[in-house]
N, C-alpha and C positions, 0 to 999 in steps of 0.2 A: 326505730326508723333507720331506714338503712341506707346508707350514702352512697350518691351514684360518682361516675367516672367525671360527668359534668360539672357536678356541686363542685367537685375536687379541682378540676380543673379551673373552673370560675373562680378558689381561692390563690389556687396559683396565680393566676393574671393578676390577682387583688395584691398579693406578694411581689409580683415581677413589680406591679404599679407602684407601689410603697418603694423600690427598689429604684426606681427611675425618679420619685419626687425625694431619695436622700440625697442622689447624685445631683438633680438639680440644685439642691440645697448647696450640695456639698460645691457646687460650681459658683454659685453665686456668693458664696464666703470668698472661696479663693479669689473673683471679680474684688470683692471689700477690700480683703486685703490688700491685693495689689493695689487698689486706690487708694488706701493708707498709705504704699510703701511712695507713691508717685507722691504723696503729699508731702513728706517728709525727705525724700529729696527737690521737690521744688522747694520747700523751707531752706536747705541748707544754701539750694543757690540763690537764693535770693539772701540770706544773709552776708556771703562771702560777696555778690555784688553790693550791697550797701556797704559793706566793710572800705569794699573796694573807691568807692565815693569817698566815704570821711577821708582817707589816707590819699586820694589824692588833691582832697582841699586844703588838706593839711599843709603836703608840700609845694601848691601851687601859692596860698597864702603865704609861708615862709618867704619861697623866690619874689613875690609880691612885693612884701613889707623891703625885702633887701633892695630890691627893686628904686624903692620910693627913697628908701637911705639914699641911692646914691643919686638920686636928683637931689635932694637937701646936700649932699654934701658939694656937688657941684654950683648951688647956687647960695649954698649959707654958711659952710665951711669952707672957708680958704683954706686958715689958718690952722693949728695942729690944732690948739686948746679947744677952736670951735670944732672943728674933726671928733676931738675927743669927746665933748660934751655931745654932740650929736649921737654920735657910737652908744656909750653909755645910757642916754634917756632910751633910744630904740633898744638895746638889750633889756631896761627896764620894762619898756611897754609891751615886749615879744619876748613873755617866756620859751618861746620853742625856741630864739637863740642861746648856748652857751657861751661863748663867745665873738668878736666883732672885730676886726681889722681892714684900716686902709693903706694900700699900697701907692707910695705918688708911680710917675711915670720910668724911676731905674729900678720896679721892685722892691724898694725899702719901705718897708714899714713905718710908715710916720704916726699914726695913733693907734690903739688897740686897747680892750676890753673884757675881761674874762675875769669866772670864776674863782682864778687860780688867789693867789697872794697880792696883792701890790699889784692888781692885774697885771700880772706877770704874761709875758706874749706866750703864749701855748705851742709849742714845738709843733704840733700840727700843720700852723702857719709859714712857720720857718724851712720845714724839711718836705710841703709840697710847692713845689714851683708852679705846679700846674692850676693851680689856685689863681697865680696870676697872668702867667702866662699864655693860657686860653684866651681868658677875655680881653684880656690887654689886645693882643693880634686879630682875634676874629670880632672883636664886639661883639662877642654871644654868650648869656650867662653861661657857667658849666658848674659843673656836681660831680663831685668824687665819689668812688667808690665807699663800701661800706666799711667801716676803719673803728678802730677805739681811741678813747679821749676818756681817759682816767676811771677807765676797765669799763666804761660805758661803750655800748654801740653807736656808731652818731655819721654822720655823714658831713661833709663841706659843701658849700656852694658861693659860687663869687659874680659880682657882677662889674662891668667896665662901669668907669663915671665918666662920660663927655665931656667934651663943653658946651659952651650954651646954645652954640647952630650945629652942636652933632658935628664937629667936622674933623674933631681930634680927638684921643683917648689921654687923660690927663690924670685917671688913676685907677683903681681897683678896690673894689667894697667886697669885702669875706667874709662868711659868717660858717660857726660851727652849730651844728642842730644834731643834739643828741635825740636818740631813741625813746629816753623815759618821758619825754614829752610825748612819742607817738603813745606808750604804754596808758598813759592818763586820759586819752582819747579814747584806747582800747576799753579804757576798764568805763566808759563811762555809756561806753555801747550797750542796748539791751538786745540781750540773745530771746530766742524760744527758750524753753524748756529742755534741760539736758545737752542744750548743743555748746559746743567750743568753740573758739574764734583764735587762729594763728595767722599770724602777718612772717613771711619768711623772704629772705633775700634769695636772689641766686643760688648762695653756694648753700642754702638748706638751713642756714642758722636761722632763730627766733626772736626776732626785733620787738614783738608784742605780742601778747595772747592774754585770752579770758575764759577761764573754765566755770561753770556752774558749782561744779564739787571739791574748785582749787586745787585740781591735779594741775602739775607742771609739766611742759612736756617738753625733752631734749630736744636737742639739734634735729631734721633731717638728712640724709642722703641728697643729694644734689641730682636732677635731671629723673626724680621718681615721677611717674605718673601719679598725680594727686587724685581725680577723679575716679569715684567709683568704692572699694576696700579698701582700710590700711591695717595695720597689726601697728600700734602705735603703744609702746611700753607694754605688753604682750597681750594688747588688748585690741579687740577689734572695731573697727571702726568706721561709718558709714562719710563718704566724703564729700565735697565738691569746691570744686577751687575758682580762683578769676587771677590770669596773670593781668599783669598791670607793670606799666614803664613809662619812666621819670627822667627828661633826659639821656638817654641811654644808660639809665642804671632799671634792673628787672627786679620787681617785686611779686610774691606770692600769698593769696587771701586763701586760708582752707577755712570752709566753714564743716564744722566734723559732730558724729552723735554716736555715743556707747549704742554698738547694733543690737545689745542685748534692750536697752532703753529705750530703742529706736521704735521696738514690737510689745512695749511695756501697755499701752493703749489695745492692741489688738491681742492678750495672753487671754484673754475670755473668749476670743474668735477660739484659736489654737485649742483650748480644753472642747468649745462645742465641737469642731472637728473631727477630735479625736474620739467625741463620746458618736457621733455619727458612724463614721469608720467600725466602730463596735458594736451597733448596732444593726449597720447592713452587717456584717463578716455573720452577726449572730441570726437574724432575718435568711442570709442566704442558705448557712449550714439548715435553719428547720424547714426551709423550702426543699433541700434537696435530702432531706432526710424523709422529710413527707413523702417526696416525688419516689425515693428506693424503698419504702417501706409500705406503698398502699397504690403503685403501681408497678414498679419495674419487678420487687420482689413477686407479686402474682402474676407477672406475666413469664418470669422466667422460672417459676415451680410449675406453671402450664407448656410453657416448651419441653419441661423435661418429663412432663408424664405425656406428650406429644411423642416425645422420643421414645419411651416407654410401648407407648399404642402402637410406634410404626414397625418396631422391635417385633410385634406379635404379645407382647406379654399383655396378662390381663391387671388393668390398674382401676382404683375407683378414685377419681377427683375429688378432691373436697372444696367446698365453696370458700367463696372468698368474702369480705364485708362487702365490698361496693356491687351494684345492682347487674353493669354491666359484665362485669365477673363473672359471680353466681348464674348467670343465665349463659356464659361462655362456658362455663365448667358443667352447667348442664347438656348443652349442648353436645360438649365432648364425650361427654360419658353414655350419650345416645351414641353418636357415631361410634363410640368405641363399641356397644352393642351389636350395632348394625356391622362393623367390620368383623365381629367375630364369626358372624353369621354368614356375612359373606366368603371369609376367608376356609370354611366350611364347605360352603357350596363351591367353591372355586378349587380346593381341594377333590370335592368331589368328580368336577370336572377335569381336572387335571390328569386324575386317574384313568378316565374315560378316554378323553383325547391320549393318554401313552400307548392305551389297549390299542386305539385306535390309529393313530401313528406306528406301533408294531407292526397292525395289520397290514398298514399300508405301504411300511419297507418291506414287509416277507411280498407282495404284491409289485412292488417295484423291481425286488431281486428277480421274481419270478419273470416280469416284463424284459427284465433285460437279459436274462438266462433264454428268453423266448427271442427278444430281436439279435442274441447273439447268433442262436439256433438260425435263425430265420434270413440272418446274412454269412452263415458258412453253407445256409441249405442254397444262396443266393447263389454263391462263388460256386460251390459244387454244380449248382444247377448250369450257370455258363459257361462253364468249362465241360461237362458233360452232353450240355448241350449243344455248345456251340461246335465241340469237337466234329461230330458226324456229321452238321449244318454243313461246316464246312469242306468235308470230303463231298456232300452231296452238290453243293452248290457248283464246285470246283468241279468235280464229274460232268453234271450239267454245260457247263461251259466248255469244257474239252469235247464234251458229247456232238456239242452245236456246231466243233469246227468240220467235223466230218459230213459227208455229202447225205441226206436225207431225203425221204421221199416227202410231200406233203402231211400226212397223216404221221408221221414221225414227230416232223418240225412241228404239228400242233401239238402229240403232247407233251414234247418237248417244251414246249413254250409254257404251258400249263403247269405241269413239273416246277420250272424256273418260279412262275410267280408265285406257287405255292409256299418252294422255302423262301422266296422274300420276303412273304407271309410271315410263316415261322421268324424269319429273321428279324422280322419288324415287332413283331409280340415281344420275344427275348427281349431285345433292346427296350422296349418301352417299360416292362417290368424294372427293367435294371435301372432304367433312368430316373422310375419314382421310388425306388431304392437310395438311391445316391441323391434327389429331393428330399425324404422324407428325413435323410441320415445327418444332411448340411452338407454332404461333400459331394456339390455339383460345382462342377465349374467348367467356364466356359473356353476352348479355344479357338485362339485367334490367330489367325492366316489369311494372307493376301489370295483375292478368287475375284473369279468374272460372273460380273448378275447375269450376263446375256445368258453364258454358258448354262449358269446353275438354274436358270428359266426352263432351256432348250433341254438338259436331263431330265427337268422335273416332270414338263408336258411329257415325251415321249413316254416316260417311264410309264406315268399314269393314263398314259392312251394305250400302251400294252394290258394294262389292269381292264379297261371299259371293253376292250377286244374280250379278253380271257369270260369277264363276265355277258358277253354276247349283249350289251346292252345299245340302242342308240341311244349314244351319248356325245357332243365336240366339245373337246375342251381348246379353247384359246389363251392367249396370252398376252399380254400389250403391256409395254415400257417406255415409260415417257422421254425422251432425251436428251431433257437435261440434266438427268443423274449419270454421274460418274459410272464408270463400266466396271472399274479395277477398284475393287473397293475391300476390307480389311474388318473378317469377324468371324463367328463359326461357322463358316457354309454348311458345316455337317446339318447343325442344328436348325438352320432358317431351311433347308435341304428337308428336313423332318416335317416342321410344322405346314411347310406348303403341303406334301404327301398326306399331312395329318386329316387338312382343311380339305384339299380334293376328295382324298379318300370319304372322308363323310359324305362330302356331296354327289358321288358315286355310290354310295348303299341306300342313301335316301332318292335317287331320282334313277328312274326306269327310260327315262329320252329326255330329249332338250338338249339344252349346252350347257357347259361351265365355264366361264370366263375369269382368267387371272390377271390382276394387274399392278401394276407398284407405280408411285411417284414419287415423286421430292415432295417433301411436307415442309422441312425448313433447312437450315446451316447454321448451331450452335456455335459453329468458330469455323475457323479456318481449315480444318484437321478432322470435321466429322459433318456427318450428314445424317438426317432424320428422314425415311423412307415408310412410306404408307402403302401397305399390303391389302388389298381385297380381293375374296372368293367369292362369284357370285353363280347362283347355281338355280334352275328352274324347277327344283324340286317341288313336293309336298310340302315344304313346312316345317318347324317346331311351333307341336301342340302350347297353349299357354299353362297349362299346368305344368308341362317340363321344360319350359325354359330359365326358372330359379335354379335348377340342379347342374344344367350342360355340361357345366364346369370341374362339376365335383368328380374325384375317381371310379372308378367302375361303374359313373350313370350314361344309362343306353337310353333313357326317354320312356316315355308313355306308350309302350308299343301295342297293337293289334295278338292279342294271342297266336293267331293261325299263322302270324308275318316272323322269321326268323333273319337277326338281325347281325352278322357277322362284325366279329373284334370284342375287343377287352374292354372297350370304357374309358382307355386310359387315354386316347388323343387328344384331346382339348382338353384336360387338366393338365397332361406334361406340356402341352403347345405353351399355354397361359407362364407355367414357369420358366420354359424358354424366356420366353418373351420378356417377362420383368425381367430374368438375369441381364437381358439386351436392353433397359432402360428404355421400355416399351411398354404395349398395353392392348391388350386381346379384345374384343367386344362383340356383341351380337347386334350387326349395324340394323336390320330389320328380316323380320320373316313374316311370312302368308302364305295362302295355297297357290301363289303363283312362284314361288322359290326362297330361295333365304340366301345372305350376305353375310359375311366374317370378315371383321376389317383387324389390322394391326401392327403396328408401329415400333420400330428397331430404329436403333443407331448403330450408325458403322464409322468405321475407319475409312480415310484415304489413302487408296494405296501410293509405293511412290512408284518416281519415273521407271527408279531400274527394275521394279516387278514388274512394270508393262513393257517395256524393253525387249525385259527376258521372254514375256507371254509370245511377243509378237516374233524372236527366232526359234522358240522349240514352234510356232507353229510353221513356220516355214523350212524350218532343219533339223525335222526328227525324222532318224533314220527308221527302216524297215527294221531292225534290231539295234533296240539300245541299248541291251546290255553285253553288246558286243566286245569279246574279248576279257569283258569282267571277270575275274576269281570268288566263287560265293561258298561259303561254309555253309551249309543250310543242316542244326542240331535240331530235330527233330524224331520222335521217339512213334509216332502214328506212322504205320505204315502209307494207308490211304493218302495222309496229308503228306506224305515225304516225295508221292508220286506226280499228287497235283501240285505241289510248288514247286517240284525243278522240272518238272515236263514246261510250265508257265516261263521257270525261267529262262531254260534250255532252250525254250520256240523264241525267247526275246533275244537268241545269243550269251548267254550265258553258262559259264564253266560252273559249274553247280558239282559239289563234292559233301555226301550225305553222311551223318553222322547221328547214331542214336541215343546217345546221350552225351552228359556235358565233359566226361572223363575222356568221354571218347574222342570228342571234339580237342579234347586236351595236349592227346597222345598223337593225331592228326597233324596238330600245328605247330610241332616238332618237327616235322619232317616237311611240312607242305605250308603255303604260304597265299594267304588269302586277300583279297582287296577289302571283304565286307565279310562279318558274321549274321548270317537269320539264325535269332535263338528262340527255342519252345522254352516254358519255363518251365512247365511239371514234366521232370522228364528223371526216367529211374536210375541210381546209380548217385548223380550229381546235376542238379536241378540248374537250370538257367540264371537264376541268381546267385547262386556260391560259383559257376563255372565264371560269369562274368566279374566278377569280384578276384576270384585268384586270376583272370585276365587283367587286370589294370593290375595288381601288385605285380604281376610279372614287367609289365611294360615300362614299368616306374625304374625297372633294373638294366633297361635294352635300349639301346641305340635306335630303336624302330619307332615308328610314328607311331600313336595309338590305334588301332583296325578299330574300323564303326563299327557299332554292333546295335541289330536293328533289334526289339521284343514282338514273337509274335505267338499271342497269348490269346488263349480261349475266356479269360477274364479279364472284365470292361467294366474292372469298375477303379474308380477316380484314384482312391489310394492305391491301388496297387498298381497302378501307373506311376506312380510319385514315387513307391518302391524300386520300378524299376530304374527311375532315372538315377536314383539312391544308389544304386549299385552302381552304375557309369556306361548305361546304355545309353543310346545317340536318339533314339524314337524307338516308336510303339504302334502297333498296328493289331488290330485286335480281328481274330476267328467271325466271321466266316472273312478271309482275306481278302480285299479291293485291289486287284492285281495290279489294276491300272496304276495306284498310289501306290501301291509297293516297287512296283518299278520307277516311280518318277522317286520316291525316295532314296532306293538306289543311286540314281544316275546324281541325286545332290549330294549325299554323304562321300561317294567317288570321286566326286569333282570329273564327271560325264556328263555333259547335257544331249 
């Protein structure tokens, strides 16, 4: 039969329980005892107060009988003879006197009585005065101290004799009362069993005592606490006392018991005790010896072939006696199965996922060796591209100042929107370049919505011309949004041209209607503005309205219908917009048109940006770059033409320079207000020329020369590069003349 965990445990409790009825036991002994020990000092006090009784009837009797002597001698002894016979029978009748004396009224001793010879008067009498002279004066018995009388202990006491209305004191009655009379009272006391009885005076000495086993015991100490222990002849001793006073003389009652005597009644208690004590200590050791030998030990050879299994190593459990054990150690030795099995197959897999993880870092390298490729193909591509962009665009624009016939200026004009075309492609590629990379971010500068409204329409009513379409587009601003307000104009500049421009490839006539309001005022410092396009088009199909948003999605289109642009406008618009803690949406569409709503926060601008707005518009000159000094490092012939012909017609001293050495060698000898620097330029490139520009400066008395970046590449970090080197701004191919002169005239300090 094989013992389970429970059985085991159920004889523990039966152990613990055995365990808790010794201690009770063992509690209720100690209660016994201690009721012995109370019994045994209530005996002793109660003996020492009975003691205390006899002895002072003793001496109240004594003073009594003197008492009574001396009304006899007051009313029957005149004379000495009868004095004396009086004396005499009262010392016979009171053995507690030793002796008896009367004093007349000058202290002489006229009879007296004693043990001695010839009753011879007892010096006692003679050499204490106080004997008579107490009571004589006060008429009040008195009692001497404790004294000896023929090497006995003994005490005096005296009492006045009146006369017979009490009205005079006519003599003095003294008696000696030795001790061994108290002794004869002592011995005639019965004690309990084993206990002592001492009668001690004040100063510790032993007047009386009675022992059960006729030990004697010396003198005390004087002022010892009696109550409680004594060490009394090197023996110990259990106590209790009664003081007691007699006249003003102090007596001491100890009632005492050998303490080893004292527990002679309970040494049967004391042996069960101690065989208890032995019997738990024996009880607890096979309790806990059961407890480590038929549990703790099988639970801790299971941890350790636990720690074995987790090791990996292969172990076989052996069973244990008890039920719930064996069936744990079976247990284990399954799971131990099952984990080797496992640890197998997860080997196996392990294998597979590394092949498989290999594959897909050589896959990763590849992806990123591809988007390396794919943003130096970026950077070459706008710099190559924008290069020419901008010779063409800047062509264009110089082209237009000259006088033309009509058929010129249209395809003139055509021309123009073409590369804005192109120009609008490039940037938008680039833009979900620097989305796709994380390095988009947004700049923020003070601008006029009127204004950025009034460029946007015109621009896009040039576009509805070029495309021969009837089309009006409108505009409307509500007024109570701030005019000067503070964010990317470029970028809200984009997504408007984004949103028109769609609404212009999908609609053939009708209108398009622009419009913005105040949506709310998150604080004091920012405004929330609501943008809607709304346009009489065709429609978005419902099958292509899940995608709109996605990059390169053009819609559900008609085969034989050919649908101009990339894709990418309302995906970059949408990222716009969130970088503006905003939100792009498709408000509604049908065959009678479609709406695009969405939602920017801006800045307020302050006073002194509208300040400034409102005197360049009233005091910009016909040239504002009148009398300016410009370095323009530039390595493109084309470009070197159109930007100081641009700036030369603004008033500007424009001095050309084809690379950065050159520009070097230049500013030696010649002295400029501003630098425009190219950055890929041969020899010594626009960032190393600008960079040994500020170390030089660091060594010169001269103010630092701005120096503006104007670079065929637009993309975010390398704008960051160049502020890195210690250029002042950035203006990126094909050049906004307009902002490169307003940049000018700010870096100059020329408005």
């Amino acid at each position: 039969m094989r013992t389970t965990i429970r059985i085991r445990i159920l004889l523990i409790f039966i152990g613990v329980f055995f365990i808790q009825a010794l201690l009770m036991s063992t509690f209720l002994l100690h209660l016994h005892n201690q009721s012995l020990s109370n019994q045994v000092t209530e005996q002793l006090r109660t003996t020492s107060s009975n003691a205390q009784s006899q002895l002072s009837m003793f001496l109240d009797t004594a003073l009594h009988e003197l008492e009574m002597a001396s009304h006899q001698v007051e009313r029957m002894a005149q004379k000495d003879y009868q004095q004396y016979n009086l004396l005499k029978t009262l010392k016979k009748n009171s053995p507690a006197f030793s002796a008896l004396a009367f004093y007349d009224i000058n202290g002489i001793i006229r009879s007296s009585v004693s043990n001695l010879k010839d009753d011879a008067i007892p010096t006692f009498f003679t050499e204490n005065n106080a004997l008579f002279t107490f009571p004589f004066n006060s008429g009040s018995p008195y009692i001497t101290r404790l004294t000896s009388e023929n090497d006995q202990p003994a005490i005096g006491m005296s009492q006045p004799v009146n006369f017979l209305d009490n009205s005079y004191v006519i003599g003095v009655i003294a008696a000696i009362v030795p001790y061994n009379s108290l002794q004869s009272i002592v011995d005639k006391f019965i004690l309990p069993p084993n206990q002592n009885l001492l009668i001690l005076d004040i100063e510790g000495q032993v007047l009386a005592q009675k022992s059960q086993n006729g030990e004697k015991f010396t003198d005390f100490p004087p002022e010892q606490e009696w109550n409680g222990e004594l060490v009394i002849n090197h023996i110990r001793y259990l106590t209790s006392s009664s003081p007691f006073e007699f006249h003003g003389q102090h007596f001491m009652i100890i009632a005492s018991i050998d303490a080893s005597k004292s527990w002679a009644p309970t040494a049967r208690s004391f042996m069960l005790l101690t065989l208890i004590i032995i019997l738990l200590l024996l009880l607890s050791a096979f309790v806990a010896w059961t407890i480590n030998k038929k549990i703790i030990a099988p639970l801790r050879h299971l941890a350790d072939n636990t720690a074995i299994i987790v090791q990996g190593k292969d172990v076989n459990i052996s069973e244990a006696s008890d039920t719930e054990f064996q069936d744990l150690a079976n247990a284990m030795n399954t799971l131990n199965h099952q984990l080797k099995e496992s640890n197998l197959s997860l080997e196996t897999e392990i294998l597979r996922r590394r092949r498989e993880e290999k594959t897909a870092n050589m896959a990763k390298i590849d992806a990123e060796k591809a988007n390396q490729a794919k943003s130096i193909f970026l950077a070459n591509m706008s710099h190559e591209i924008r290069t020419p962009l901008h010779g063409i665009i800047g062509m264009l624009e110089m082209l237009g100042k000259n006088p033309l016939n009509e058929e010129q200026e249209q395809l003139l004009t055509m021309m123009s929107v073409s590369a804005q075309r192109l120009h609008t492609m490039v940037n938008s590629i680039l833009d979900l370049s620097q989305i796709e990379s994380g390095k988009f971010q947004l700049h923020q500068s003070p601008f006029s919505l009127s204004e950025l409204f009034t460029e946007v329409v015109e621009f896009m009513q040039v576009q509805v011309k070029n495309q021969e379409k009837d089309i009006t587009i409108s505009s409307e601003q509500t007024s109570d949004i701030p005019d000067s307000l503070v964010g990317d104009s470029g970028r809200i500049r984009q997504i408007l041209i984004n949103l028109l421009n769609n609404s212009i490839k999908f609609s053939e006539k009708g209108s398009i209607h622009l419009t913005v309001e105040l949506k709310s005022k998150p604080d004091d410092e920012t405004v929330e503005l609501l943008f809607s396009v709304t346009d009489s088009g065709s429609g978005i199909p419902d099958e292509a309205q899940h995608a709109i948003f996605d990059s390169f999605a053009r819609g559900s289109l008609d085969t034989d219908k050919v649908v101009e642009g990339t894709g990418l406008g309302l995906a970059i618009s949408a990222e716009f917009v969130q970088a503006m803690k905003g939100k792009l949406w498709l408000e509604k569409t049908d065959e009678k048109g479609t709406t695009f709503c969405f939602t920017i926060q801006c800045g307020l601008a302050t006073e002194e940006f509208k300040q400034d707005r409102e005197f360049i518009k009233k005091a910009i000159p016909e040239k504002r770059l009148s009398g300016i000094r410009i370095f323009l490092a530039e390595d493109e012939y084309i470009n070197q033409r159109i930007i100081s012909a641009y700036l030369e017609e603004q008033g500007g001293l424009v001095t050309v320079c084809s690379n950065g050495q050159e520009l070097l060698d230049t500013m030696k000898d010649e002295i400029a207000d501003i630098i425009l620097m190219d950055i890929r330029m041969p020899v010594l490139d626009g960032l190393k020329t600008t960079k040994i520009i500020r170390e030089l400066e660091k060594n010169s008395a001269h103010l630092p020369i701005p120096i503006v970046a104007l670079t065929a590449q637009a993309t975010t970090d390398f704008e960051e590069k160049c502020k890195n080197a210690g250029m002042d701004d950035y203006l990126t191919k094909p050049i906004p003349f307009d902002r490169l002169v307003e940049i000018v005239c700010n870096l100059v300090g020329k408005v």
